[in-house]
GULUM-785605 format. One line per field, with one value per residue (C-alpha): x, y, z; residue in one letter; residue number from 0. Coordinates in nm, 4 decimals. Example, Ala and Ser with C-alpha at 12.3 -4.5 7.8 and 13.67 -1.06 7.14 Angstrom:
<zavexs>
xx <- (1.2300; 1.3670) .
yy <- (-0.4500; -0.1060) .
zz <- (0.7800; 0.7140) .
code <- (A; S) .
pos <- (0; 1) .
</zavexs>
This chain:
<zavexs>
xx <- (6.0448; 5.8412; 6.0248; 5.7373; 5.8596; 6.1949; 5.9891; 5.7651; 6.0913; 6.2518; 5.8965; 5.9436; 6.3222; 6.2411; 5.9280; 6.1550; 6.4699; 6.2184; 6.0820; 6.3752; 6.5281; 6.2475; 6.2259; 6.6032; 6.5072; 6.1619; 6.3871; 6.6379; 6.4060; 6.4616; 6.8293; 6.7440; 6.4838; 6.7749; 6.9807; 7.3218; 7.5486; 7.6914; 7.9535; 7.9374; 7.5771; 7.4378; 7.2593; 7.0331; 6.7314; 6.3635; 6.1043; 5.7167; 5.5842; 5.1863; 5.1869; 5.3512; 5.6387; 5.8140; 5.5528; 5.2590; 4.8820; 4.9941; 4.5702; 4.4797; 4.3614; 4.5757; 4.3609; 4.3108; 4.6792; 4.6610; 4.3847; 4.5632; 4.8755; 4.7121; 4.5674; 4.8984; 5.0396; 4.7153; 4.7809; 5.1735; 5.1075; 4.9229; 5.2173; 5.4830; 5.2915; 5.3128; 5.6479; 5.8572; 6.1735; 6.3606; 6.4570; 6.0975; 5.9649; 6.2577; 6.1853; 5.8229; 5.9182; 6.1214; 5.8671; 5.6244; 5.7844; 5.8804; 5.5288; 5.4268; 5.7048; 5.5590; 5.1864; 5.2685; 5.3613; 5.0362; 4.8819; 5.0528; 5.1486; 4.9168; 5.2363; 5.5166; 5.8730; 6.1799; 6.5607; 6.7266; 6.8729; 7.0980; 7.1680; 7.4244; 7.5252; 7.1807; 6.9990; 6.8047; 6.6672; 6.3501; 6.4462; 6.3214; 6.3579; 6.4594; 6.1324; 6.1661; 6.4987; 6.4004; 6.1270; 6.2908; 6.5433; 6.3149; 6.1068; 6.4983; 6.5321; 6.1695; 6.2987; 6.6155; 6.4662; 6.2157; 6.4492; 6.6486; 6.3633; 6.2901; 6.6497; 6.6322; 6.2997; 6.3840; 6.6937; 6.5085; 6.3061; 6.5986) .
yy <- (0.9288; 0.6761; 0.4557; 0.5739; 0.9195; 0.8042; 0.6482; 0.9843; 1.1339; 0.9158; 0.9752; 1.3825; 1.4188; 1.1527; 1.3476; 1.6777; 1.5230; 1.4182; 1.7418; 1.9534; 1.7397; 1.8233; 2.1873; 2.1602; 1.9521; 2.1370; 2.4594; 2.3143; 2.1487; 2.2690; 2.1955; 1.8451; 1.7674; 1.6384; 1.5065; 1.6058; 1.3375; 1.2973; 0.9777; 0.7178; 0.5064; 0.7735; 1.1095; 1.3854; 1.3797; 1.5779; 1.3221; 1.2992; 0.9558; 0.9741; 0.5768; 0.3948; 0.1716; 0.1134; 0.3526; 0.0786; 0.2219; 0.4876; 0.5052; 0.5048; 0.8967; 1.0507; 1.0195; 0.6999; 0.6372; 0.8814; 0.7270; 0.3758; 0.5314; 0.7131; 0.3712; 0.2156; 0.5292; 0.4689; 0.1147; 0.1708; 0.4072; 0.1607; -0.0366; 0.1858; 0.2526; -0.1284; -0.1685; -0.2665; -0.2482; 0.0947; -0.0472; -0.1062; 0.2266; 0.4084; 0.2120; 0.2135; 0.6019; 0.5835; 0.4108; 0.6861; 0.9729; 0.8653; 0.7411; 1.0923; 1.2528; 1.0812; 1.1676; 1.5436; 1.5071; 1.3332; 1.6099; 1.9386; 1.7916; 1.5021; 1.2911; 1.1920; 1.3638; 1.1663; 1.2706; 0.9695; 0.7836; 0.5208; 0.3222; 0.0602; 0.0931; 0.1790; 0.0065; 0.2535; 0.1677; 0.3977; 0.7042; 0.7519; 1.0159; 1.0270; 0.8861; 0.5766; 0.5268; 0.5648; 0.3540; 0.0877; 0.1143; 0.1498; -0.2107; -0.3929; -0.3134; -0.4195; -0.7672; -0.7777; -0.7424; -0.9948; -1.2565; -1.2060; -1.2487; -1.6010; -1.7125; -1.6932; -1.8224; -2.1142; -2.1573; -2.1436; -2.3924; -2.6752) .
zz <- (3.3761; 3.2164; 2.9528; 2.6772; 2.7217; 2.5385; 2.2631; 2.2151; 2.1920; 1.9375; 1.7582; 1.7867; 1.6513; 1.3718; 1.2818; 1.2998; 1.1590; 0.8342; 0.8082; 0.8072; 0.5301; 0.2985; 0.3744; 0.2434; -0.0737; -0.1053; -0.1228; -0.3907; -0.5699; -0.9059; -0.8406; -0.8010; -1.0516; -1.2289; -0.9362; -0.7923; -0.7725; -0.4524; -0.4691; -0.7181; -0.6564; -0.4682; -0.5720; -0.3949; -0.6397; -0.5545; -0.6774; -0.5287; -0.4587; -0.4621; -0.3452; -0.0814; -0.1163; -0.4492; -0.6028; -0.5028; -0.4925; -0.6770; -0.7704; -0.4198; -0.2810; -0.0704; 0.2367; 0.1710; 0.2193; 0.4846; 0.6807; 0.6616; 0.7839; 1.1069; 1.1665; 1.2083; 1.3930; 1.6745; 1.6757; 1.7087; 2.0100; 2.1842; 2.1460; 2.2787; 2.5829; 2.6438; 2.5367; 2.8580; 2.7065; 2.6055; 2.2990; 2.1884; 2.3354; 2.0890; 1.7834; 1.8216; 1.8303; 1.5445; 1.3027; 1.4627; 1.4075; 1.0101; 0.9370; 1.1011; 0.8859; 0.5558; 0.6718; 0.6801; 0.3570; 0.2404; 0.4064; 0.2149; -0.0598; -0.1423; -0.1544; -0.0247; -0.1114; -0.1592; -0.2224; -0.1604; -0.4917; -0.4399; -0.7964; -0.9195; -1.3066; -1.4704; -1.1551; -0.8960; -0.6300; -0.5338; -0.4426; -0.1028; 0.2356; 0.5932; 0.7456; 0.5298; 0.6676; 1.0195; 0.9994; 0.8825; 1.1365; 1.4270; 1.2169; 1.2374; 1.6383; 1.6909; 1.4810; 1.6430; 2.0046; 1.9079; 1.7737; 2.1566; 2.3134; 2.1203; 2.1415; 2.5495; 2.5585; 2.3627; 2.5770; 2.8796; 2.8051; 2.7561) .
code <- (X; X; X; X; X; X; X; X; X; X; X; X; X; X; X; X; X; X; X; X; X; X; X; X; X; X; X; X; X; X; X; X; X; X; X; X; X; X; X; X; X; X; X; X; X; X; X; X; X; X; X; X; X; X; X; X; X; X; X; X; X; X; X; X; X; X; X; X; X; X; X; X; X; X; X; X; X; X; X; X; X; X; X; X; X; X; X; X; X; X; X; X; X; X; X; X; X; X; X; X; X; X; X; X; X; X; X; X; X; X; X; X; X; X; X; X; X; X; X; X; X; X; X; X; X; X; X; X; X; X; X; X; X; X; X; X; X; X; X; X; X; X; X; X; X; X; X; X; X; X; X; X; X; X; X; X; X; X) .
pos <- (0; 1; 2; 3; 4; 5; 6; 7; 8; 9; 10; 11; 12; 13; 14; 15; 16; 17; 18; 19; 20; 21; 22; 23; 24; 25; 26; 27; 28; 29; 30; 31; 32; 33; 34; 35; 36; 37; 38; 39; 40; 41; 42; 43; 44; 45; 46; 47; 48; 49; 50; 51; 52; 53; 54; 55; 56; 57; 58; 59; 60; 61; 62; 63; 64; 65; 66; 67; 68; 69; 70; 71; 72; 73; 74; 75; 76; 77; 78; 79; 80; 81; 82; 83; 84; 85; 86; 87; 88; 89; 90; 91; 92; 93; 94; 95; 96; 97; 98; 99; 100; 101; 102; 103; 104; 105; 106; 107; 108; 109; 110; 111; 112; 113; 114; 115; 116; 117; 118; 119; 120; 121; 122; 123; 124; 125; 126; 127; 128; 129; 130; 131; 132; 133; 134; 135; 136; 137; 138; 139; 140; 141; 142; 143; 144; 145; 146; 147; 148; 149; 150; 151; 152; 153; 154; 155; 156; 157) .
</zavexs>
């Protein structure tokens, strides 16, 4: 099996991970218009975000944002293919599969649904989904196996 296999993978059960959280939220969503606590700093909430990050371009059309976004997702591709580490094929996969996830979104919907609202006191962080999460995870292994790969480099080198 080829190693990008694993990363198309990663993309596919992120993508279908994302999804199947919003078909629950998208389901309850008059429930959570107002939020359901969960734990103290944390509540399920249905909000839509019609920008990107932190509610940025919020004036931008939706495929606009969607074009960008498909961009990335060739140019990402491209990259997993040439990964030659599994790590890199799976994260590539993983920020794949949630910028997928958040595309299919921009698609139906002509934004992006979030459900995630994590807050301290009066302080809330944007609410955001499961994609977001993945992607940023799959964006901290891509940094992690970078740094690695400077640290022995740099050792080598001595």
């Amino acid at each position: 099996m080829k190693s990008y296999t694993l990363g198309f993978c990663a993309s596919i059960a992120a993508l279908a991970a994302d999804q199947a959280s919003k078909v629950y939220v998208l389901a309850n969503a008059d429930t959570l218009a107002a939020g359901i606590p969960v734990f103290p700093g944390f509540n399920l909430i249905f909000h839509r975000n019609y920008g990107v990050t932190f509610g940025f371009f919020q004036n931008v059309p939706w495929w606009g944002l969607t074009l960008v976004a498909a961009v990335v997702v060739l140019f990402l591709a491209v990259s997993l293919i040439r990964a030659t580490r599994i790590s890199e094929t799976v994260a590539y996969g993983m920020v794949i599969g949630g910028a997928l996830g958040n595309i299919v979104d921009r698609i139906r919907f002509g934004g992006v649904t979030d459900f995630l609202d994590f807050y301290l006191g009066s302080a809330h962080w944007p609410a955001f989904n499961l994609a977001d999460v993945v992607v940023v995870c799959g964006v901290g292994v891509l940094l992690i196996v970078a740094g690695r790969e400077k640290t022995v480099s740099s050792e080598i080198s001595k």
